[in-house]
C-alpha positions as CSV (number, residue, x, y, z in Angstrom):
1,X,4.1,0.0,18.5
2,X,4.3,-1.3,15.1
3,X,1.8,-2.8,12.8
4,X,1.5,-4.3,9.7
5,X,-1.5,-4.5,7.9
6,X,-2.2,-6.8,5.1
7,X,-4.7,-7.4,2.5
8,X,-5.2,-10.0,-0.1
9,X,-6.4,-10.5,-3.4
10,X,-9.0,-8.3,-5.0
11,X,-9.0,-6.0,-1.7
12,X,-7.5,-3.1,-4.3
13,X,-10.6,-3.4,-5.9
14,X,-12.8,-2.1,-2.9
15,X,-15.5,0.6,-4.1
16,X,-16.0,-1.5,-7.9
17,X,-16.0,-5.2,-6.5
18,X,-19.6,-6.3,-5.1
19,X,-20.0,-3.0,-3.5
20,X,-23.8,-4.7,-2.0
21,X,-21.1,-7.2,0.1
22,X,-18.0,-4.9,0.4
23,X,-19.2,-1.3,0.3
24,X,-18.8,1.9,-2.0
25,X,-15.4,3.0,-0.2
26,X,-12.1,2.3,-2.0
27,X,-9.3,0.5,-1.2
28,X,-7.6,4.1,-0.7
29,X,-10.2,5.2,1.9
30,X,-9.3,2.1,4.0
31,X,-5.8,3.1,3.7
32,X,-6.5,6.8,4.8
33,X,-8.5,5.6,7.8
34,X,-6.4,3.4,8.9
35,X,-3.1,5.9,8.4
36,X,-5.3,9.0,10.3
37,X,-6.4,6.6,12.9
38,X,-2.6,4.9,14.2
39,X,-1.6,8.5,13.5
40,X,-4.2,9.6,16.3
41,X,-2.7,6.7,18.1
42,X,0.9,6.9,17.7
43,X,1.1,3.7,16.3
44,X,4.0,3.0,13.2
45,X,1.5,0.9,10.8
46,X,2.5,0.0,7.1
47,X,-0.2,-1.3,4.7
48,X,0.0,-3.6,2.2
49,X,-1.9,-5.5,-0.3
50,X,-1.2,-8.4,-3.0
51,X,-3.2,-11.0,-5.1
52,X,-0.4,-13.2,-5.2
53,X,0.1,-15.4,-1.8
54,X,3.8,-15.6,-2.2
55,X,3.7,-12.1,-1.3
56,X,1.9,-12.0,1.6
57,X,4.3,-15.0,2.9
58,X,6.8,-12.7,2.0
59,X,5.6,-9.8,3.9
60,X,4.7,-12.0,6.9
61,X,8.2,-13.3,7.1
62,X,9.8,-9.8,6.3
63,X,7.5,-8.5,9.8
64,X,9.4,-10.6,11.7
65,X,12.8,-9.3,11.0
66,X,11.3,-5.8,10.9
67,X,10.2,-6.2,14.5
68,X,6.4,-5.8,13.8
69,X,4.6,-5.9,16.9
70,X,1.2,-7.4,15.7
71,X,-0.8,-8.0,12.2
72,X,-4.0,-7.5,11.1
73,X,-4.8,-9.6,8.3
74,X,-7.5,-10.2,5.6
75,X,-6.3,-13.0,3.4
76,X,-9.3,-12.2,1.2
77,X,-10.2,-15.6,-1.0
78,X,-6.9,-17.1,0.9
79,X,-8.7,-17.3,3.9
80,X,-10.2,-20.3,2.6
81,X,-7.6,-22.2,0.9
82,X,-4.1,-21.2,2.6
83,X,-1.4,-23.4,4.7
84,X,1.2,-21.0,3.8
85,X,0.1,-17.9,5.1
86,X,-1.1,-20.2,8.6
87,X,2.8,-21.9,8.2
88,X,4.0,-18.0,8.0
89,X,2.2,-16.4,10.8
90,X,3.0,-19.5,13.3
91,X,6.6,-19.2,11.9
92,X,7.2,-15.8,12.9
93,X,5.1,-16.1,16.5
94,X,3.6,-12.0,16.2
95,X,0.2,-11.5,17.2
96,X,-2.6,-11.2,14.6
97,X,-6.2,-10.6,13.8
98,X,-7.8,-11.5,11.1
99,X,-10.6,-9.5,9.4
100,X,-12.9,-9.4,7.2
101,X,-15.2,-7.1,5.6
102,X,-18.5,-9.2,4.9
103,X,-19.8,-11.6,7.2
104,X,-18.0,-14.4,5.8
105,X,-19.8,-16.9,7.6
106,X,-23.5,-16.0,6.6
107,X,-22.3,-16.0,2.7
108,X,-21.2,-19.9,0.9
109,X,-20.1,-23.2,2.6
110,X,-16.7,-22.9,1.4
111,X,-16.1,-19.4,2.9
112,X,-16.9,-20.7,6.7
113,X,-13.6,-22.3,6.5
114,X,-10.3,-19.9,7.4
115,X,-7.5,-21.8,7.9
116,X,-5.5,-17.9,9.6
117,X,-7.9,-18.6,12.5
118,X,-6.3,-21.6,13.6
119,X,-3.4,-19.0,14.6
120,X,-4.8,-15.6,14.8
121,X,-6.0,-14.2,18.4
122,X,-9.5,-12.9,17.0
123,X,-11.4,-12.7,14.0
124,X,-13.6,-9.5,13.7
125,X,-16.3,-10.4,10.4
126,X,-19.2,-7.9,8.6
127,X,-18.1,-4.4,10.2
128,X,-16.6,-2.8,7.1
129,X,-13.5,-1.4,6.9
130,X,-14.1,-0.6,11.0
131,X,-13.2,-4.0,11.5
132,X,-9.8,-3.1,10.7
133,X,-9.6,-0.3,13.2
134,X,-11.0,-2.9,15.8
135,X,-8.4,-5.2,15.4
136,X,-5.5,-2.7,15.1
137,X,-7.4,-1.2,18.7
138,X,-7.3,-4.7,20.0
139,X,-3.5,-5.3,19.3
140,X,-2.4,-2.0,20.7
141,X,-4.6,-2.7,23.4
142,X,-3.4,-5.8,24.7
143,X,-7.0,-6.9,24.8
């Protein structure tokens, strides 16, 4: 099985950014965790992060000729504000989960809308970076 993994902008700042919402572990400590654990798995995962969306539509697009068999996705602030990344993961039909770190829908108004979630399968919210093991679990899973 093959994932993808992507994270948005200001996820490479993990560990400095709001650590009282997003924790004291660094964007590299996500990345080990979720290397040791698909390694534990057997599952092919490649992780990657941008704070430009062009990228991440890029990436998206790029699974699909790659043969990704699932994402796991957090859009950071372009959960709230982007049709491209929804046009992208409908366009390329692979399942996904979205994720994110904080419980994004106990924090402001504007962050209770995720446009992702119209396509994505679940949507795990406030457990940490073991969110993303959850989803990745819940891919390889079937469930």
């Amino acid at each position: 099985m093959k994932i993808l993994v992507l994270n948005g902008p200001n996820l490479n700042m993990l560990g400095i950014r709001e650590p009282g919402i997003y924790g004291h572990e660094t964007y590299e400590d996500l990345i080990s965790m979720i290397e040791e654990h698909c390694n534990d798995k057997g599952i092919d995962v490649k992780c990657l992060q941008s704070n430009h969306e062009g990228d991440l539509v890029d990436y998206i697009q790029q699974a699909y000729f790659d043969k990704v068999d699932g994402i796991v996705i957090n859009p950071g602030a372009y959960t709230h504000t982007s049709v491209a990344l929804l046009d992208a993961l409908k366009a390329v039909s692979i399942p996904a989960v979205e994720v994110h770190i904080s419980k994004v829908n106990e924090r402001e108004s504007f962050r209770q809308i995720s446009y992702v979630s119209y396509y994505c399968e679940k949507t795990i919210t406030g457990k940490g970076l073991r969110g993303y093991i959850e989803a990745i679990d819940h891919l390889a899973d079937g469930k």
